[in-house]
C-alpha positions, 0 to 999 in steps of 0.5 A, spaced: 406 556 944 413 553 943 417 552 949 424 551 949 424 546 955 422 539 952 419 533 956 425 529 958 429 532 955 437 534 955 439 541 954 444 537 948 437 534 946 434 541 946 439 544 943 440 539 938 432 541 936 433 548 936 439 548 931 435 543 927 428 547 926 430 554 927 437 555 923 436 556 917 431 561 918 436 565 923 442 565 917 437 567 912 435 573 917 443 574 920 445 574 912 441 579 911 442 583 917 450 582 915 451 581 908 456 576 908 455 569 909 461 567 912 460 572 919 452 571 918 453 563 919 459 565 925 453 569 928 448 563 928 453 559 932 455 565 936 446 565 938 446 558 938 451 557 944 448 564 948 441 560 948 445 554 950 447 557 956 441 561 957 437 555 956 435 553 964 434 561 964 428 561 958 421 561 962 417 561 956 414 568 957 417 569 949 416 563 944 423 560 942 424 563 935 421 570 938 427 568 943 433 566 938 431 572 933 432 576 938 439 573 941 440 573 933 439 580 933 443 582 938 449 578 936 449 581 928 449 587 932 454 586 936 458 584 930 456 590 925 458 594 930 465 592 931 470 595 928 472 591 923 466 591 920 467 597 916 472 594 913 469 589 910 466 589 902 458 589 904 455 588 896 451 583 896 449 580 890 443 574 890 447 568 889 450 570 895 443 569 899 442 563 902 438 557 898 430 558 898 426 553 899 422 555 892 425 557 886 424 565 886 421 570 881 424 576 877 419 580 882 422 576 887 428 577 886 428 585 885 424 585 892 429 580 895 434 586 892 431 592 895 429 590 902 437 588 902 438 596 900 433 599 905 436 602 912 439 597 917 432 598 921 428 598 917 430 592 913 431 588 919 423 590 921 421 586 914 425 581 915 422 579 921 415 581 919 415 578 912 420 573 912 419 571 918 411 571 920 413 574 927 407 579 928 408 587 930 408 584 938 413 579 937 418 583 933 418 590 939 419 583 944 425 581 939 428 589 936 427 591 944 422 597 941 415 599 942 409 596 937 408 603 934 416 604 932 415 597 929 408 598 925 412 605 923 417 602 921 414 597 916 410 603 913 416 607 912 420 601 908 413 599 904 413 606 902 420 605 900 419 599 897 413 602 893 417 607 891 423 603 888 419 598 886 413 601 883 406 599 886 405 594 881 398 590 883 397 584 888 404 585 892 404 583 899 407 590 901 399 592 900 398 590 907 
């Protein structure tokens, strides 16, 4: 398990490693949460700072991309409820996503484009389970829900995702 507090580390050194290792992943997650890129890298910074200051507090009990999801979480929420926010055009088209690390596929493409149509909570769910890799656990611990809301959330948005996609063979959402 990761641990936040590093041997002989300042809290700028740790700080430092965490943006380095987790911020393109938080973007990713806080663009599809916000779909607008602008507010998704104001709300990474915005997670940073707040770990940051919580930095002496974090006991390990969580690991730290379970604790930066969460935080990042929170903060898209913070944003998505203000009331701004509706007034701001939330089309999101795929060059707007950030860059991947591999050159995706029209599959992938239409995927990418219906997991950013289904309903915040679900969306939010899929990104953590599929993009992610945080297990059905780590995700309750980071949305502040229970392990069976999780799991019946990922089964309503394959459904949806099924339905809209077709189920064609070998997709992930199979599992």
């Amino acid at each position: 398990m990761e641990t936040v507090k590093g041997p002989n580390r300042t809290p700028e050194e740790e700080i430092t490693r965490l943006v380095e290792t987790h911020q393109l992943a938080l973007l990713r997650l806080c663009f599809a949460y916000l779909h607008d890129r602008s507010l998704a890298e104001d709300a990474v910074q915005e997670t940073f700072l707040k770990a940051y200051r919580a930095l002496a507090q974090f006991r390990g009990a969580a690991n730290e991309k379970t604790w930066l999801s969460k935080i990042a979480v929170n903060c898209c929420r913070d944003m998505y409820r203000s009331g701004w926010f509706r007034h701001i055009d939330h089309h999101v088209t795929l060059d707007m996503l950030p860059e991947p690390f591999v050159e995706p596929s029209q599959r992938d493409d239409a995927l990418t484009v219906e997991v950013m149509r289904l309903p915040i909570r679900l969306r939010e769910t899929v990104l953590l389970y599929y993009f992610e890799d945080m297990n059905t656990i780590e995700i309750a611990e980071t949305l502040g829900i229970s392990q069976q809301a999780v799991s019946s959330r990922l089964l309503r948005a394959r459904n949806k995702l099924r339905k809209a996609l077709g189920d064609f063979e070998g997709s992930e959402l199979n599992g």
